[in-house]
MITI-900827 format. One record per residue: residue number from 1; x, y, z of N, C-alpha, C, O, CB in turn; chain. Coordinates in Angstrom, 3 decimals. Glycine has a CB too. Layout:
% residues N
[NUM, [X, Y, Z], [X, Y, Z], [X, Y, Z], [X, Y, Z], [X, Y, Z], A],
...
END
This chain:
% residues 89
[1, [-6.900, -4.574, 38.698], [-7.625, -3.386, 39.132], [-6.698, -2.512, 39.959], [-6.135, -2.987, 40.945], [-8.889, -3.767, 39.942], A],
[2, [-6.483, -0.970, 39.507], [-5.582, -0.712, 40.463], [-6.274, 0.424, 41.656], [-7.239, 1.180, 41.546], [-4.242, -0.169, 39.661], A],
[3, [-5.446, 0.207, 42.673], [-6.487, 0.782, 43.763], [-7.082, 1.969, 43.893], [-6.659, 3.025, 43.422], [-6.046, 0.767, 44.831], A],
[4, [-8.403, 1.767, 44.747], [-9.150, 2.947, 44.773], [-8.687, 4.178, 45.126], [-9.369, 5.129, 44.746], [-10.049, 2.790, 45.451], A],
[5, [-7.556, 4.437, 45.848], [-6.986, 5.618, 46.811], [-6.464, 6.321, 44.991], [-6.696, 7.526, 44.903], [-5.299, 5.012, 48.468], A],
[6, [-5.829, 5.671, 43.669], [-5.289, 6.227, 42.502], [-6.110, 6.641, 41.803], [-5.902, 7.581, 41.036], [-4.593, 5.541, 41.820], A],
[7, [-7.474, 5.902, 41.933], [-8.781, 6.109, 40.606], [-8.974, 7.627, 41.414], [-9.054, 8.605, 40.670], [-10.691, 4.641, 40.549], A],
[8, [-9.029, 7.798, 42.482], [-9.726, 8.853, 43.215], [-8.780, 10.375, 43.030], [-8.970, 11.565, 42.781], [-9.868, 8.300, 44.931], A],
[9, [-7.615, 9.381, 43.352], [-6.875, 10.831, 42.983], [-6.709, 11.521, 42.305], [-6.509, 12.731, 42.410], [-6.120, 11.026, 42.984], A],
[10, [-6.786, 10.546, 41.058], [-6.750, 10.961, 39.201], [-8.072, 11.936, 39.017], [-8.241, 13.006, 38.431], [-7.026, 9.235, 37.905], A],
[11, [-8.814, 11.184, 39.687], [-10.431, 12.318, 39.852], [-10.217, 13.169, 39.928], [-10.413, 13.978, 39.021], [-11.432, 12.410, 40.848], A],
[12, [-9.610, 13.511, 41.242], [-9.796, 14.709, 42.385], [-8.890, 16.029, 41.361], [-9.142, 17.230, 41.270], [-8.797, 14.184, 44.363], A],
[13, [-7.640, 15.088, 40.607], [-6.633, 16.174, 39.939], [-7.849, 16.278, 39.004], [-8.567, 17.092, 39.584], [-4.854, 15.712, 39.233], A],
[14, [-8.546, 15.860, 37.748], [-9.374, 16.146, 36.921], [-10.005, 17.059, 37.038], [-9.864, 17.990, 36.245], [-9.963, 15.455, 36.723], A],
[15, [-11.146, 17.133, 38.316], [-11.493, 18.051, 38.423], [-11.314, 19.552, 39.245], [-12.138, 20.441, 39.462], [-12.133, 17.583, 38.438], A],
[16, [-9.982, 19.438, 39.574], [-8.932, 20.511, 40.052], [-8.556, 21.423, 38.972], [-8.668, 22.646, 38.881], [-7.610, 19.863, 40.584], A],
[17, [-7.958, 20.303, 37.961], [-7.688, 21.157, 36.554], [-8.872, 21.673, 35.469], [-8.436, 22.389, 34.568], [-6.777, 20.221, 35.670], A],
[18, [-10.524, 21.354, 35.449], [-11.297, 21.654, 35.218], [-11.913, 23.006, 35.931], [-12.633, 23.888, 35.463], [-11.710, 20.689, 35.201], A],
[19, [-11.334, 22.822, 37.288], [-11.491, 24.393, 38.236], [-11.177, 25.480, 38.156], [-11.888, 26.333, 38.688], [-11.076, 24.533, 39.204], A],
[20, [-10.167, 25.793, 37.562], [-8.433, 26.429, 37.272], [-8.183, 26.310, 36.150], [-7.074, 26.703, 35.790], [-7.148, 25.764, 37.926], A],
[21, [-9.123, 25.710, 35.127], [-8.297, 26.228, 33.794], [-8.631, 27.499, 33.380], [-7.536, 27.972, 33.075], [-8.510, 25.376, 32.549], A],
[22, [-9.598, 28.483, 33.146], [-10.387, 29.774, 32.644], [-8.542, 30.492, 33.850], [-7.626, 30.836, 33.104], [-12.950, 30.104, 33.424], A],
[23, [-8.329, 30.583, 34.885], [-7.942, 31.342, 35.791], [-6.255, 30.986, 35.115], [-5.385, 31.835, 34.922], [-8.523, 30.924, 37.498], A],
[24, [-6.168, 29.841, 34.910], [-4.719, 29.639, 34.653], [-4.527, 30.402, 33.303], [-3.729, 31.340, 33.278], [-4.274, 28.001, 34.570], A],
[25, [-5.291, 30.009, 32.062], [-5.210, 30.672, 31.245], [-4.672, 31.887, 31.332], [-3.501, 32.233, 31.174], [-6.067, 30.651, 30.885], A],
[26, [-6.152, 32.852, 31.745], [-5.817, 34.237, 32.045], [-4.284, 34.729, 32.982], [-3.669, 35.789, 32.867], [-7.126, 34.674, 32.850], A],
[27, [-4.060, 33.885, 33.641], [-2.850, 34.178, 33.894], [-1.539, 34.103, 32.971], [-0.704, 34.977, 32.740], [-2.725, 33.542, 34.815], A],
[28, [-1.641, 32.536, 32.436], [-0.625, 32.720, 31.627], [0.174, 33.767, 30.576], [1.347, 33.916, 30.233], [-0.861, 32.012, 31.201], A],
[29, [-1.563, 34.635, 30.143], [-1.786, 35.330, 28.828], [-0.778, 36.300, 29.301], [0.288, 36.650, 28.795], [-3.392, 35.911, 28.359], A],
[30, [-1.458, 36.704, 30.559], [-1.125, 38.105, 31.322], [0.196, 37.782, 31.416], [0.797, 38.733, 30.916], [-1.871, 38.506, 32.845], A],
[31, [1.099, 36.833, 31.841], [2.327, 36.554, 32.145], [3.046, 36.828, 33.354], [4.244, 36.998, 33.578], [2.880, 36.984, 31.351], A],
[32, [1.672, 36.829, 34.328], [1.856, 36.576, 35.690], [2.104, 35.101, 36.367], [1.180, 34.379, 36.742], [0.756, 37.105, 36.219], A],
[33, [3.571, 34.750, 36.472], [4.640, 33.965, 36.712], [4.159, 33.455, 38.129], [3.768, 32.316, 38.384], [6.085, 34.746, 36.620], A],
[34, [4.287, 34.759, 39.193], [4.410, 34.292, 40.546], [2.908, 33.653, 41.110], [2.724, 32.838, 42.014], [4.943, 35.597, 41.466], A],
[35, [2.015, 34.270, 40.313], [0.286, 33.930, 40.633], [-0.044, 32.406, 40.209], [-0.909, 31.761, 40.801], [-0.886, 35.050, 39.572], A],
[36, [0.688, 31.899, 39.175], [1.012, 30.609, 38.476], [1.551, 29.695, 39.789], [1.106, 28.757, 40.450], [2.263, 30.836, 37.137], A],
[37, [2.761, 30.515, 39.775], [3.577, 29.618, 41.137], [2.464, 29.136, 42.449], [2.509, 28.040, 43.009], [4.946, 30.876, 42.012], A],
[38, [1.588, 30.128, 42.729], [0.630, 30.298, 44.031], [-0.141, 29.354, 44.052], [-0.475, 28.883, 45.139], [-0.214, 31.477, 44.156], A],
[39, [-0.750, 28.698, 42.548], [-1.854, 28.099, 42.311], [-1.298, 26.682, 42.952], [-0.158, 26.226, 43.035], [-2.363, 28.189, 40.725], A],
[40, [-2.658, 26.150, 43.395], [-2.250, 24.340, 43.417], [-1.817, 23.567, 42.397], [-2.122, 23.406, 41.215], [-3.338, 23.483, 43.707], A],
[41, [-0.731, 22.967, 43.444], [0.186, 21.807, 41.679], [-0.971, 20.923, 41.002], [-0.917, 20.839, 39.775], [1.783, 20.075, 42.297], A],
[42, [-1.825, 20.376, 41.546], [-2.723, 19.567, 40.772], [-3.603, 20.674, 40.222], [-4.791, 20.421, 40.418], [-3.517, 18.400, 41.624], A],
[43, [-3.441, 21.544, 39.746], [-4.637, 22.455, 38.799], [-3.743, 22.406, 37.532], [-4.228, 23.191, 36.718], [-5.101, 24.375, 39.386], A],
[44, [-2.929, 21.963, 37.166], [-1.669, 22.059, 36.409], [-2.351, 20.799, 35.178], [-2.667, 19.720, 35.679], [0.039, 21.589, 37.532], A],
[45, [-2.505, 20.921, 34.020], [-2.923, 19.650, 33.232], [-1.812, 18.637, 33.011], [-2.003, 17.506, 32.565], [-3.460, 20.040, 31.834], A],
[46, [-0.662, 19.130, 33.353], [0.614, 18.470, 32.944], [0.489, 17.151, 34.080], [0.910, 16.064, 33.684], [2.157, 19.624, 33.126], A],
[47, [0.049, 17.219, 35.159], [0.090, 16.607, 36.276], [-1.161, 14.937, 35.747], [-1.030, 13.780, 36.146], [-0.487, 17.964, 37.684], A],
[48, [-1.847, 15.293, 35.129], [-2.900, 13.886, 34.791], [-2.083, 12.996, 33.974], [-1.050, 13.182, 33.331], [-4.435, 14.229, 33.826], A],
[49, [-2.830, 11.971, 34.175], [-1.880, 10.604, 33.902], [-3.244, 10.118, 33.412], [-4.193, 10.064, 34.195], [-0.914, 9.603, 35.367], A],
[50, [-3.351, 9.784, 32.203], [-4.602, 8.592, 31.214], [-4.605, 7.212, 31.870], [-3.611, 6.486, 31.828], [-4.059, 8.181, 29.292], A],
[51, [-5.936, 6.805, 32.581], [-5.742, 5.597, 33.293], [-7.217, 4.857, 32.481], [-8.157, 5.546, 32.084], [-5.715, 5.832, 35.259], A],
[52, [-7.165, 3.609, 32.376], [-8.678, 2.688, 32.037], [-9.587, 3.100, 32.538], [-9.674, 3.023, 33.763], [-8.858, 1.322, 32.424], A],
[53, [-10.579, 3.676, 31.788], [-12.034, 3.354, 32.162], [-12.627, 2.646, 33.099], [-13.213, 3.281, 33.977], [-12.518, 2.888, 31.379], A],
[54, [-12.629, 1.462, 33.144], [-12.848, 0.106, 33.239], [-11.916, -0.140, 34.751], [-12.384, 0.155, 35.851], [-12.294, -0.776, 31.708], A],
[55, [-10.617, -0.694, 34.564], [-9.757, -0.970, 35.328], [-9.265, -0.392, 36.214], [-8.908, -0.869, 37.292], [-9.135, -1.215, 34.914], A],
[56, [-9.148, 1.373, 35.635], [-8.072, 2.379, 36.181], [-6.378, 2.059, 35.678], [-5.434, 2.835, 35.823], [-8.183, 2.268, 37.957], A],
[57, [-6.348, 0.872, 35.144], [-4.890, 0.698, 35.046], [-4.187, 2.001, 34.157], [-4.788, 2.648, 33.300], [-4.607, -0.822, 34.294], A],
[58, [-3.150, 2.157, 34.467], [-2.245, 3.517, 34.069], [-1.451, 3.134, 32.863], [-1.019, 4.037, 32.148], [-1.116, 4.045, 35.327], A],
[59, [-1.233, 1.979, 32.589], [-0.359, 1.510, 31.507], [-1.102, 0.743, 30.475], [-2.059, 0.017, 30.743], [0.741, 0.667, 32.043], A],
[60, [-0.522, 0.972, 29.042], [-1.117, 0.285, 27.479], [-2.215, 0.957, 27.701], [-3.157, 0.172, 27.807], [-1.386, -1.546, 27.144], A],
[61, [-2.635, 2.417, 27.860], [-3.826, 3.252, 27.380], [-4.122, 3.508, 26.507], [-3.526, 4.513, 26.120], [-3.990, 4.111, 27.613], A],
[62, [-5.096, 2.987, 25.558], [-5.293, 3.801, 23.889], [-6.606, 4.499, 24.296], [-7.687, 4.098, 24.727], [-5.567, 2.563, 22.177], A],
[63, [-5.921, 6.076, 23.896], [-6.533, 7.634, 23.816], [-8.235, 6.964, 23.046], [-9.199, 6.783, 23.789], [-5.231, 9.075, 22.404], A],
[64, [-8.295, 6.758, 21.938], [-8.746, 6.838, 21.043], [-10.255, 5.838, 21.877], [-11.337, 6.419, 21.793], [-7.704, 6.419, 19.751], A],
[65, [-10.257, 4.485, 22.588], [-11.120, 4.009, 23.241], [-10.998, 4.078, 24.757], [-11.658, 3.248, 25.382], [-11.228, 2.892, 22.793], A],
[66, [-9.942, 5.302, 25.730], [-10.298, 5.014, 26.788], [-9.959, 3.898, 27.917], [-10.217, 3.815, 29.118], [-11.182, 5.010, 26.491], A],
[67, [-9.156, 2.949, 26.847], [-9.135, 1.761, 27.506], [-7.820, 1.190, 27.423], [-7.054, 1.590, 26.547], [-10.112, 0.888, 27.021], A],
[68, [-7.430, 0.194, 28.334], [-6.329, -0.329, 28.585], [-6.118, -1.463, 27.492], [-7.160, -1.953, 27.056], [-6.315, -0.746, 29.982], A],
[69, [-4.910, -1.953, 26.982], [-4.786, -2.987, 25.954], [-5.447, -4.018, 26.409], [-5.860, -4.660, 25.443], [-3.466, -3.381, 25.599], A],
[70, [-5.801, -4.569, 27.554], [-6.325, -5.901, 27.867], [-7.953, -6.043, 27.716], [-8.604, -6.822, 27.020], [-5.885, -6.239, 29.347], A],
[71, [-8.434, -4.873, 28.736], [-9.778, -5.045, 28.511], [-10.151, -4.780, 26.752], [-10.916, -5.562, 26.187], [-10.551, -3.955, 29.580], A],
[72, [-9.598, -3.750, 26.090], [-9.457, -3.503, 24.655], [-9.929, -4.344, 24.202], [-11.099, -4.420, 23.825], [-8.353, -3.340, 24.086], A],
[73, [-8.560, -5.672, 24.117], [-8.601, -6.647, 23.527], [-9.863, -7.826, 24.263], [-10.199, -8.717, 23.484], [-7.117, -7.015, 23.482], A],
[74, [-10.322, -7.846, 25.224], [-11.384, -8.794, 25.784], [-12.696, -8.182, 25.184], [-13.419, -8.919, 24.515], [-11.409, -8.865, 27.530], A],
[75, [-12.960, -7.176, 25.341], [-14.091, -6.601, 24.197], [-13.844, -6.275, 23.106], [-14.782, -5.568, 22.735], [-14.718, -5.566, 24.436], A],
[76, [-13.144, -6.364, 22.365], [-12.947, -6.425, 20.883], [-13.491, -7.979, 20.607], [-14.571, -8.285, 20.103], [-11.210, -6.120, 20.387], A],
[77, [-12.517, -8.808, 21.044], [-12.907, -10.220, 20.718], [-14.601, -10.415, 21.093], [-15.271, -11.062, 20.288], [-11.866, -11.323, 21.680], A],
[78, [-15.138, -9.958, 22.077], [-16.549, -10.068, 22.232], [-17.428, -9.439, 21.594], [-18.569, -9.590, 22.032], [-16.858, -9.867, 23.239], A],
[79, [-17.298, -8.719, 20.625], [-17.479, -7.984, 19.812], [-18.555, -6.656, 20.642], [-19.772, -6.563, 20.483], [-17.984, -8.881, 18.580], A],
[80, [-17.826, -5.887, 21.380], [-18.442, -4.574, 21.965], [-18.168, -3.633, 21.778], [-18.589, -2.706, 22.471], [-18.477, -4.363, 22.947], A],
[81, [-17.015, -3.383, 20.359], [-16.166, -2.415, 20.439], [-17.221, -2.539, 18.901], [-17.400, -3.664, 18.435], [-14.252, -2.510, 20.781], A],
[82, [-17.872, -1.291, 18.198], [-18.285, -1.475, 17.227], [-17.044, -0.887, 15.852], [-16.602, 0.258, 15.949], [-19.671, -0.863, 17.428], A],
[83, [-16.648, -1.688, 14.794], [-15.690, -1.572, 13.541], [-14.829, -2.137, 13.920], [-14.229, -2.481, 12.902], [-15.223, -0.360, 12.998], A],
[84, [-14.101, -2.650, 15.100], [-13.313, -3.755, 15.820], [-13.379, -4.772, 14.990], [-14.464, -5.134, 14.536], [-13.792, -4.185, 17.187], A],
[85, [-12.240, -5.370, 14.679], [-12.124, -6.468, 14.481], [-10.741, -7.455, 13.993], [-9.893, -6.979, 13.239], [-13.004, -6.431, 13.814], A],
[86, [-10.649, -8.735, 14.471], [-9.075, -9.327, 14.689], [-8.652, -9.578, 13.074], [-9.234, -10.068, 12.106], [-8.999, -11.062, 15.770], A],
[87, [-7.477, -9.047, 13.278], [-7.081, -9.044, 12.310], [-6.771, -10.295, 11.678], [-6.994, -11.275, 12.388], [-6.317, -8.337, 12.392], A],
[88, [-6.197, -10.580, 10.228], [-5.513, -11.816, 10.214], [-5.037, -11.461, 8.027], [-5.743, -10.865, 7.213], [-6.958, -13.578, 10.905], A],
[89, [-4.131, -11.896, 7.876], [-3.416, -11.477, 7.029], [-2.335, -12.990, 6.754], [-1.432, -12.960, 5.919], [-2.781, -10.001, 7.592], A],
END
């Protein structure tokens, strides 16, 4: 589990960059540089980092469920993930 002070922060940027996107846009379009510069660095989308659902962990994220390879794989095998299933060949 990684700590609460990271889950929070990842938040706090989320919805920073949900604040500021309509404004960043319009700036960009316009190609006002220095108004860009002015804005807060966390309104920036470049700045989010994909963390677990579940865990928060930051690493082995698949986009596609949200989730970290471990828990992934602990609900796949439990069958909670629906079309999941272990392979074998």
């Amino acid at each position: 589990m990684a700590r609460k002070s990271l889950i929070a922060r990842e938040r706090k940027r989320e919805r920073m960059v949900a604040k500021y996107a309509e404004k960043r846009a319009a700036l960009k379009a316009a190609g006002d540089w220095e108004a860009l510069d002015a804005m807060p660095r966390n309104s920036n989308p470049i700045r989010l980092h994909n963390r677990c659902g579940l865990t928060g962990r930051p690493r082995g994220y698949m986009r596609k469920f949200g989730l970290c390879r471990v828990k992934f794989r602990e609900m796949a095998l439990d069958g909670k993930i629906p079309g999941i299933r272990k392979a074998s060949w």
